[in-house]
C-alpha positions, 0 to 999 in steps of 0.5 A: 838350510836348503831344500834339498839338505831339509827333505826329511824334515820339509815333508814331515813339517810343511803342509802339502797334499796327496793326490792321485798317483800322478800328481803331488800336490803344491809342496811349498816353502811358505805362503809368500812365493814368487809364483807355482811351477808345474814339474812333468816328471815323477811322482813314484818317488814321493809315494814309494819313498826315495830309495836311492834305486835310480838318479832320476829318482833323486834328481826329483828331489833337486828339482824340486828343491832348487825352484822351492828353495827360489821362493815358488810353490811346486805341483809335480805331476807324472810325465805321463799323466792323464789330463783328466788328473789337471788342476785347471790353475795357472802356472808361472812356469811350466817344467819337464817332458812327456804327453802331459807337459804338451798337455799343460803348454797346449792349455795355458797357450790356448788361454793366452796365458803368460808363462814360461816353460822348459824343457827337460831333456836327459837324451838327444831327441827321440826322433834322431835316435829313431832314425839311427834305430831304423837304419841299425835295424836293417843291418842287424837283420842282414846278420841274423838278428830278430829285432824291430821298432816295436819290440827294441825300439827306445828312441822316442819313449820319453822325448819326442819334439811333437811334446816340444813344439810350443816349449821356449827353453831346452835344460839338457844333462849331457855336454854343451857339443851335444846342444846342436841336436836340437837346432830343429827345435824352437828353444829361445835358449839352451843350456847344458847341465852335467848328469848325476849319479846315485851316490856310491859305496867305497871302491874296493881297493884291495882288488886287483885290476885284471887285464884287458877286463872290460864293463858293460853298464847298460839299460834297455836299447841294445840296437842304439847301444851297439851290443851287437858290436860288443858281440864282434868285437869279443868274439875277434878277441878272445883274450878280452873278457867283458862283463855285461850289467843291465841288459834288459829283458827286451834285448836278451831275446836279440842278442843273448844267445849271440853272446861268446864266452867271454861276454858274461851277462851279470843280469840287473844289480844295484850299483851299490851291491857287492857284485857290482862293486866287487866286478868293476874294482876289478875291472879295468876299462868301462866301453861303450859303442852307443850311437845315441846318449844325453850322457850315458850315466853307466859309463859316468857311473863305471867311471866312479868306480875308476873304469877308464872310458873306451867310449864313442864319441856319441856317448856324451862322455867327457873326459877329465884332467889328465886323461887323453880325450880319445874316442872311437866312432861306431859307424864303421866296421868291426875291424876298424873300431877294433883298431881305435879302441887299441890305439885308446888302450895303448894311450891308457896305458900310459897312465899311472896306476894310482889313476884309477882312484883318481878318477874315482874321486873325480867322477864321484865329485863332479856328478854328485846328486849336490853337484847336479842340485847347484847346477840346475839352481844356476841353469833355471835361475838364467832361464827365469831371468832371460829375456828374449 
């Protein structure tokens, strides 16, 4: 019985500890393990309860799971935590981002320690995104719009490369060709893992799928997500209708007074509500102008819900049998991209009907939280068995 099939009962029957808020103590699989592995990640999860609200609250458990269910003992510390919370013990291997992982590196390279640690990555690197940002930035306020760095700014929130700099291997959720942006870094080695997805309720198929309907699922970051192109695009075509989930508090104060009519903004729902559901089995297209992802997981999850991609080629998106792989590029003018994405509708529409549910099935199988689980098992399982 594996770790992640035994969550349940692991934490009802296995000894472990409660700390502070920012760690969770050696949660392990019996008293023979073949070393401790500290995870810079999240702790809410396994204080708050899982409640299936985020993937990465769920990607927590597969972690965790794979390096308990490989025979090693488990501290999981928050990504941000204080050094002050550090339990002055060596670890064998040393996993995640954030402050506190440089932290954790710094000290035990500090004590000549022999220990491997790795990086986990699930966007491009932040520095990149901020440059993206500052150049984006200074076009929208030529257009009218009040944002900054400050204010709207995502790229360097969670992955910067001052955390990395001593980091020996990189795990990144987003597609192999996205590996080449962290060629700066000095990784011994890289691996691309597929992103998951929460798991999903049915897909309403008694709904019609309306046309030229489109979705937007998002997060905070609409400079780097291109909502400003959304608004241009919309306001050239007013026969398109959009609807726009996850625009975040943040960004509603730039761009939401922008918005045409026929962008309605649906605010923050779970992708398991009736709302959510009901609009994106009615919705034909899921489109994505962003210029920075690891794998935008809105598109992944648009998809599951049998939304065809119209998306840039910077999302991180990967296409599956039977669909053409058509991108468009968002660093060129409004009427440009228009005509990309109608050349992308016109080879959609060749596609029959019955591929929406296709692709449904497709995406829920491919990005399931059992999928991910498998992978990152492989992927961590390469990584300790490599030798540079």
């Amino acid at each position: 019985m594996t770790f992640l099939n035994s969550f349940k009962f692991f934490l009802k029957e296995s000894s472990y500890r409660f700390y502070h808020l920012p760690r969770i103590g050696s949660l392990r699989k019996g008293s023979n393990t073949k070393g401790v592995v500290c995870i810079c990640y999240l702790t809410s999860p396994f204080l708050n309860g899982f409640l299936k609200a985020r993937s990465n609250e769920e990607n927590i458990k597969s972690i965790v799971g794979a390096f308990i269910d490989l025979g090693y003992e488990v501290d999981v510390y928050d990504y941000n935590s204080s050094p002050k919370y550090h339990i002055k013990k060596k670890y064998d291997i040393i996993f995640g981002f954030g402050s506190f992982f440089k932290y954790i590196v710094d000290y035990q390279n500090k004590r000549s320690f022999d220990f491997k640690s790795i990086s986990y990555f699930t966007e491009l690197p932040g520095e990149y995104t901020v440059e993206i940002e500052r150049s984006r930035i200074s076009y929208l306020r030529g257009k009218g719009y009040k944002v900054s760095l400050a204010k709207n700014s995502r790229g360097g929130h969670f992955f910067t490369k001052s955390h990395h700099i001593q980091s020996n291997y990189l795990i990144f959720t987003g597609p192999d060709r996205n590996l080449c942006y962290f060629d700066k870094y000095n990784f011994r080695k890289k691996i691309a893992i597929q992103p998951s997805i929460l798991e999903l309720s049915d897909l309403n198929l008694r709904v019609h799928r309306k046309e030229n309907s489109f979705v937007w699922v998002g997060s905070f970051g609409g400079i780097v997500k291109g909502v400003d192109i959304l608004i241009d695009i919309f306001n050239r075509k007013p026969d398109w209708s959009l609807s726009m989930f996850g625009l975040d508090s943040r960004d509603k104060k730039a761009f939401l007074k922008k918005l045409p009519k026929n962008i309605k903004n649906m605010g923050f729902h779970s992708p398991n509500s009736k709302t959510f559901v009901d609009t994106l089995s009615s919705t034909k297209y899921v489109l994505s102008p962003s210029f920075s992802e690891g794998s935008a997981t809105g598109v992944l999850t648009a998809m599951a819900y049998g939304c065809l991609p119209v998306v840039s080629s910077e999302t991180g998106t990967e296409f599956p049998a039977g669909m053409p792989s058509i991108y468009f590029k968002c660093d060129q003018n409004t009427e440009k991209i228009l005509v990309d994405i109608e050349n992308i509708l016109l080879e959609f529409n060749a596609l029959p009907q019955e591929y929406h549910a296709y692709l449904s099935i497709d995406s829920r199988k491919k990005y399931c939280q059992d999928s991910f689980y498998k992978n990152f098992s492989k992927s961590i399982t390469e990584v300790i068995k490599y030798e540079a």
